[in-house]
C-alpha positions as a printed Julia matrix, in Angstrom:
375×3 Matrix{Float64}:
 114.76   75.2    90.6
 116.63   73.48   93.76
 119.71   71.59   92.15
 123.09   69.75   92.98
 126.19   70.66   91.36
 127.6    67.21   90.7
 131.09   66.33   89.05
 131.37   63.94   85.87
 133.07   60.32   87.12
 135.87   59.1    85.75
 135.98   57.63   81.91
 136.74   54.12   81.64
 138.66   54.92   78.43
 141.41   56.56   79.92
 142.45   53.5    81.5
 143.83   51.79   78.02
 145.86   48.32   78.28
 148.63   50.05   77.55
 148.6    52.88   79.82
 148.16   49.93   82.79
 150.78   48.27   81.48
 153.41   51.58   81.58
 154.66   53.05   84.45
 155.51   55.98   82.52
 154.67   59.02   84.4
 153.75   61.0    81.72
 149.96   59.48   81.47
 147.7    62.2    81.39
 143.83   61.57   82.43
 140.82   63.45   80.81
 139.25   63.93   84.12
 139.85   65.87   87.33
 142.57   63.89   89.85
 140.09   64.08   92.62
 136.58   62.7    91.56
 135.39   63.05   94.79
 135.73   67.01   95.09
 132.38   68.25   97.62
 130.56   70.82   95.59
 128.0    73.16   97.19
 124.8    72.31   96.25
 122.71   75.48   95.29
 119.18   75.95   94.9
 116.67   78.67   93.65
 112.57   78.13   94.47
 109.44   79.45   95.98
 110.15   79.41   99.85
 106.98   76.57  100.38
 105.58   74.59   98.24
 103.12   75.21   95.36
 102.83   79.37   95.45
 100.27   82.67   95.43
 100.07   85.78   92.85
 102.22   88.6    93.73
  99.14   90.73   93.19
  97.82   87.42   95.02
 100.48   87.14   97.24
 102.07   84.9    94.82
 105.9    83.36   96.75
 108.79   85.02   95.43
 111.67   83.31   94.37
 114.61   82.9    96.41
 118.16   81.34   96.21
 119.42   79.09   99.14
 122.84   77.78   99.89
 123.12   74.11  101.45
 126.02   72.76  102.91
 128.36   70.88  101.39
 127.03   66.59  100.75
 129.49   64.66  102.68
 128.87   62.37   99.72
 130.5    61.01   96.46
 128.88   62.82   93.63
 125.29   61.92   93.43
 124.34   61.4    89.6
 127.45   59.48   87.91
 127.17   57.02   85.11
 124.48   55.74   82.87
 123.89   57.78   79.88
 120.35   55.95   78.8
 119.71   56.68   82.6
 120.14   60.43   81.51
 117.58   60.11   78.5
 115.35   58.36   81.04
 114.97   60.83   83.39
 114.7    63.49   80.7
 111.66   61.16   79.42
 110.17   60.87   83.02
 110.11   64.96   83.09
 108.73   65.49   80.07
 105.25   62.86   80.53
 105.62   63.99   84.23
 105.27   60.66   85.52
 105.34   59.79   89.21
 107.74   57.68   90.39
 108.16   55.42   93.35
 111.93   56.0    94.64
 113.94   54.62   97.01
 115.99   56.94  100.02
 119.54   56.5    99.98
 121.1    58.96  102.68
 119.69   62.04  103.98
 121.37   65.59  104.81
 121.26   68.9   105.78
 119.53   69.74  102.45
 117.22   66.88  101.71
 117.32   63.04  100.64
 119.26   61.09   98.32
 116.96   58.99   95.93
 118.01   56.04   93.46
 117.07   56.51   89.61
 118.19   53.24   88.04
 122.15   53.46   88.29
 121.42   57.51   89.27
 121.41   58.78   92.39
 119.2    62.31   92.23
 118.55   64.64   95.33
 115.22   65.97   96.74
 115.77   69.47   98.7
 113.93   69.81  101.58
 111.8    72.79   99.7
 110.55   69.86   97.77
 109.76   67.54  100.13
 105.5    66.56  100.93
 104.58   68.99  104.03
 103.24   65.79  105.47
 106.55   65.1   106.83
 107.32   67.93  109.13
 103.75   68.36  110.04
 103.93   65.02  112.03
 106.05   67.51  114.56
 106.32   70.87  113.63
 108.47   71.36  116.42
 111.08   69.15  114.99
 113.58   70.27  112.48
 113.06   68.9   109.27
 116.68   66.84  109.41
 115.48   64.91  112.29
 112.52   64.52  109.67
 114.17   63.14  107.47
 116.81   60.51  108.35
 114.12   58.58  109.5
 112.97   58.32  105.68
 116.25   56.68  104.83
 115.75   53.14  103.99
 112.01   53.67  102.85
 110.67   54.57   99.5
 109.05   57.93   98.58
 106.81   59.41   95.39
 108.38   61.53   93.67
 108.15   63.56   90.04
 111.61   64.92   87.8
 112.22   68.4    88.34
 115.5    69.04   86.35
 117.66   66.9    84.69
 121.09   68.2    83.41
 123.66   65.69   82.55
 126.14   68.29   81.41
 126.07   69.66   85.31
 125.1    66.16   86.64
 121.95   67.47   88.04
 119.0    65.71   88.81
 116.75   66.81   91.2
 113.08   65.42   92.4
 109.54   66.88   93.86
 108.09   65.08   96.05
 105.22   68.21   96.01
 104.91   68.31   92.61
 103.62   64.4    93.3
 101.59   64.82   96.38
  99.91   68.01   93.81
  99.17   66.03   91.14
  97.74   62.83   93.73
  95.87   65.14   95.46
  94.98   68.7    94.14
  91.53   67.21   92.47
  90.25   66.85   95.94
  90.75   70.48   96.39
  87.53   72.28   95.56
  86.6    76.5    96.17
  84.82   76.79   99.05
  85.97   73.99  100.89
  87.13   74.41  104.67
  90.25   72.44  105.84
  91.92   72.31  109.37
  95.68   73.55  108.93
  98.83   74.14  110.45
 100.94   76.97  109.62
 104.11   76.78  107.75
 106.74   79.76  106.25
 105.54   83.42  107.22
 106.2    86.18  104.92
 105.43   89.92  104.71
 103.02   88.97  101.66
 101.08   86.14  103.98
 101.36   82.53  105.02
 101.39   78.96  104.07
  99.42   76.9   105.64
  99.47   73.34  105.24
  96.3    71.15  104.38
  94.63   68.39  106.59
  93.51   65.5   104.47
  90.69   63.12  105.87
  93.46   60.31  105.8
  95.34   62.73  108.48
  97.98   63.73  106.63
  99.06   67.12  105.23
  99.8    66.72  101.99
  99.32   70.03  100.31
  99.93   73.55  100.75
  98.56   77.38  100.52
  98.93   80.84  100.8
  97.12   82.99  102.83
  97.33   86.22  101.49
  98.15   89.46  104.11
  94.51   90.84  103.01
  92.83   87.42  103.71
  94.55   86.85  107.47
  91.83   88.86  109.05
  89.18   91.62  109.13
  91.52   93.49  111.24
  94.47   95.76  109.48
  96.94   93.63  109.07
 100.62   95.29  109.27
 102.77   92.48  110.07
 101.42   88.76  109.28
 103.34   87.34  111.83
 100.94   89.75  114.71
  98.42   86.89  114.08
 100.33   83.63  112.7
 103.19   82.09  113.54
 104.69   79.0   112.29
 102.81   75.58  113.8
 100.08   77.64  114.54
  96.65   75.67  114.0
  93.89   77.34  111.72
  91.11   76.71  109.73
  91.15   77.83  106.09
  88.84   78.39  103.1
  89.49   77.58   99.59
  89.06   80.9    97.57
  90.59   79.56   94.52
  92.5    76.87   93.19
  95.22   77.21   90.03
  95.98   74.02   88.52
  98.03   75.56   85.78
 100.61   77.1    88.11
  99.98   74.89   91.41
  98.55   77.1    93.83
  95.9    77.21   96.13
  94.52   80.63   97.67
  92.93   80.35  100.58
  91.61   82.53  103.46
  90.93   82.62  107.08
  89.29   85.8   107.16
  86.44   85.03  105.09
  85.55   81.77  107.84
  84.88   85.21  110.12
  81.54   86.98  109.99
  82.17   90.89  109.05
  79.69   92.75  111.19
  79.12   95.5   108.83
  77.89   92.89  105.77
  75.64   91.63  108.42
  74.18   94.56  110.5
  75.79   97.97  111.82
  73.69   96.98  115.15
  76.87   95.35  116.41
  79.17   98.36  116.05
  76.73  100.95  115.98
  74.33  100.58  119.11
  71.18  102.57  119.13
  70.71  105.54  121.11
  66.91  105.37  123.39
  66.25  108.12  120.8
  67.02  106.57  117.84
  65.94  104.43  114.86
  67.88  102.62  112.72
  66.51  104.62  109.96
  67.31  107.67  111.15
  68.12  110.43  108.61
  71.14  113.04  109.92
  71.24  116.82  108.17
  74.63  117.43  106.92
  75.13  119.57  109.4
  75.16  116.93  111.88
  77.57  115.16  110.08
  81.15  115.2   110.06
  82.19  112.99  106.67
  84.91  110.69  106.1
  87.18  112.57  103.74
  85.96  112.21   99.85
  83.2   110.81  100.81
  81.19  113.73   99.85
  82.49  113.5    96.29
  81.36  110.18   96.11
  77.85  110.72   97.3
  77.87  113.95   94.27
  78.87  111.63   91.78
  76.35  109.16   92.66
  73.67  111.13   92.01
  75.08  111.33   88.48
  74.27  107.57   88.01
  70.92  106.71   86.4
  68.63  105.44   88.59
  69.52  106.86   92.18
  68.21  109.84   92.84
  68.64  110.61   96.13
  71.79  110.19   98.69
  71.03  110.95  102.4
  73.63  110.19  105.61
  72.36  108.12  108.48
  74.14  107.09  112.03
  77.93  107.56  112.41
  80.08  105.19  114.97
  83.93  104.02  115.77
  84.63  100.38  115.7
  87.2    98.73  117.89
  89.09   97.76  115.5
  90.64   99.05  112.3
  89.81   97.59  108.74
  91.51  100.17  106.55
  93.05  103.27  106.6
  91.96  103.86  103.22
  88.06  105.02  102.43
  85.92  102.1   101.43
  82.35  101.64  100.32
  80.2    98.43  101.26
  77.14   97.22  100.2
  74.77   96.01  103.63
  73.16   93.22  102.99
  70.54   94.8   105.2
  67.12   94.45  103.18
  65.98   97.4   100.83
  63.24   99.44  102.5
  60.88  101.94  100.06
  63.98  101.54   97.36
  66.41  102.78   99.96
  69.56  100.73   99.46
  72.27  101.33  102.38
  75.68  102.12  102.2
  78.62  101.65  104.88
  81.45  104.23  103.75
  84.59  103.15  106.62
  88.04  104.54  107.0
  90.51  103.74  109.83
  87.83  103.51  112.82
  84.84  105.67  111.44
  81.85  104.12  110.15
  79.1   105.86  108.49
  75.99  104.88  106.9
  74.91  106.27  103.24
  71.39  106.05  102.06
  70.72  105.5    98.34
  67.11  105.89   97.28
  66.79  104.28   93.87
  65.57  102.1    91.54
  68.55   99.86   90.53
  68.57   96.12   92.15
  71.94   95.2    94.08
  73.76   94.4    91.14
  73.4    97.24   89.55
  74.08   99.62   92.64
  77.54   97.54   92.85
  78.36   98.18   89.37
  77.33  102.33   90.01
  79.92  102.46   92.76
  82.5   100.45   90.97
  82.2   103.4    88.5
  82.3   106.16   91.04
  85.03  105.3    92.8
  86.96  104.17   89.27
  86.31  107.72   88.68
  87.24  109.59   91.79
  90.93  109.99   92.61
């Protein structure tokens, strides 16, 4: 959680009628000398905005140091201020705020005789997306003197913190538009090993939410390093794979908006010979197989209901999927209860006949077993 390190004001009590009155030296304050001491601020969150699963490509946490807020201390005073904000958090109310000053690590706000911080982590996307080119400080003085939404993200009196998300209300304004399946136009924010953010284009032409587009949904293509194929301010177009309203994340991919060849038709990257058939049966001894797959093939015929496994036409497509062996169902249509495989690894493609009497479903749920089984 982004927070500012704030010291407590002076007490009021200290400043009895007698100790005006004596010009004794010997007066002793309970407070530090100099109120106005900078303190760094510190802060610890997701680098963008709502998140994704680190099996999901969930963001990590990270801890950033800003500079120091050429600024008295921002939360002072007001003890029933304190209880308010603590109140706000807790029925996660959104609040309408005005901007006080801006900095190098986000915007001042006003809560009642508070003054609370927003880090730019936690500010709406819809801001820098007006220019991406921009850094986000230009961004951001120009909010100074206008009024944001905004939700409590930590209160703490004792360390005079009180910070705001400005995300946290765009999410919960917003995030019941969000629906699987739905395509938006985006532009690309934070790039990470793990994937990208990408930043959501509502009809009213704002960006106003954020997700992650996990490494394995950037492309058909291998994908080594995210940042071969996306860059930050890049334009794309997304799909909605899943949306977690418990945790604030959307998952999306770009991949999925781009048609696989080999769940279509092995035509594409497997062009017939004048010879040939699409059909056409190979002996093993015309066959070189991917390694394991010949396991595979033995322990499908353990499965009830196939009962026979035959190899057709072999190819190399231009570009790698995965180095490791996988097994697709072709959503070519059954012929005589012969079901077709696509077994791929690295470049190599090779089709895999199954003759049997299992529908789709069930031939999905045989190879889930097979390769659950097979090292």
């Amino acid at each position: 959680m982004l927070a500012a390190s704030l010291k407590p004001g002076p007490s009021l009590a200290a400043f009895s009628p007698s100790a005006r009155r004596s010009p004794a030296p010997s007066v002793s304050f309970p407070f530090p000398a100099r109120i106005n001491q900078r303190r760094l601020l510190s802060a610890a969150a997701t680098a963008e905005g709502t998140g994704v699963p680190a099996s999901q490509g969930e963001a990590s946490s990270t801890t950033t140091s800003y500079p120091p807020i050429d600024e008295a201390p921002l939360a002072q005073y007001g003890g029933a201020d304190w209880e308010a904000a603590r109140v706000e958090k807790e029925q996660g109310k959104t609040l309408t705020l005005p901007v006080l000053r801006a900095n190098s690590g986000g915007l001042i706000v006003k809560f009642n005789s508070l003054q609370g911080f927003v880090p730019n982590p936690l500010l709406s996307p819809a801001h820098w997306c007006k220019d991406p080119k921009r850094p986000i400080q230009d961004v951001t003085k120009h909010l100074v003197g206008t009024s944001i939404s905004v939700k409590v993200s930590e209160v703490n009196e004792e360390e005079r913190k009180l910070v705001f998300s400005e995300k946290d209300a765009s999410w919960s304004k917003y995030s019941s538009q969000i629906k699987i399946g739905d395509i938006y136009d985006g532009i690309v924010g934070s790039v990470f090993p793990y994937g990208a953010f990408v930043h959501l284009r509502f009809p009213d032409g704002l960006y106003h939410l954020s997700g992650l587009v996990h490494i394995s949904e950037v492309s058909w293509d291998l994908v080594q390093d995210v940042q071969d194929f996306l860059n930050e301010g890049d334009a794309v177009k997304v799909l909605v794979i899943s949306v977690d309203t418990a945790k604030s994340r959307i998952a999306l991919s770009i991949r999925q908006l781009e048609e696989d060849p080999l769940l279509e038709t092995l035509d594409k990257v497997i062009p017939l010979e004048a010879d040939q058939s699409s059909d056409r049966i190979m002996s093993p001894s015309e066959v070189e197989l991917l390694p394991g797959l010949d396991g595979i093939c033995n322990e499908l015929l353990q499965e009830d209901g196939i009962t026979d496994v035959q190899f057709g036409r072999q190819a190399l497509e231009k570009r790698v999927v995965s180095q490791d062996l996988e097994l697709w169902l072709s959503s070519v249509p059954a012929k005589d209860n012969k079901f077709t495989l696509l077994a791929r690894a690295g470049r190599q493609v090779q089709e895999v006949y199954l003759t049997t009497s299992l529908d789709q479903e069930a031939i999905k749920k045989a190879v889930q077993r097979v390769l659950g089984r097979v090292p």
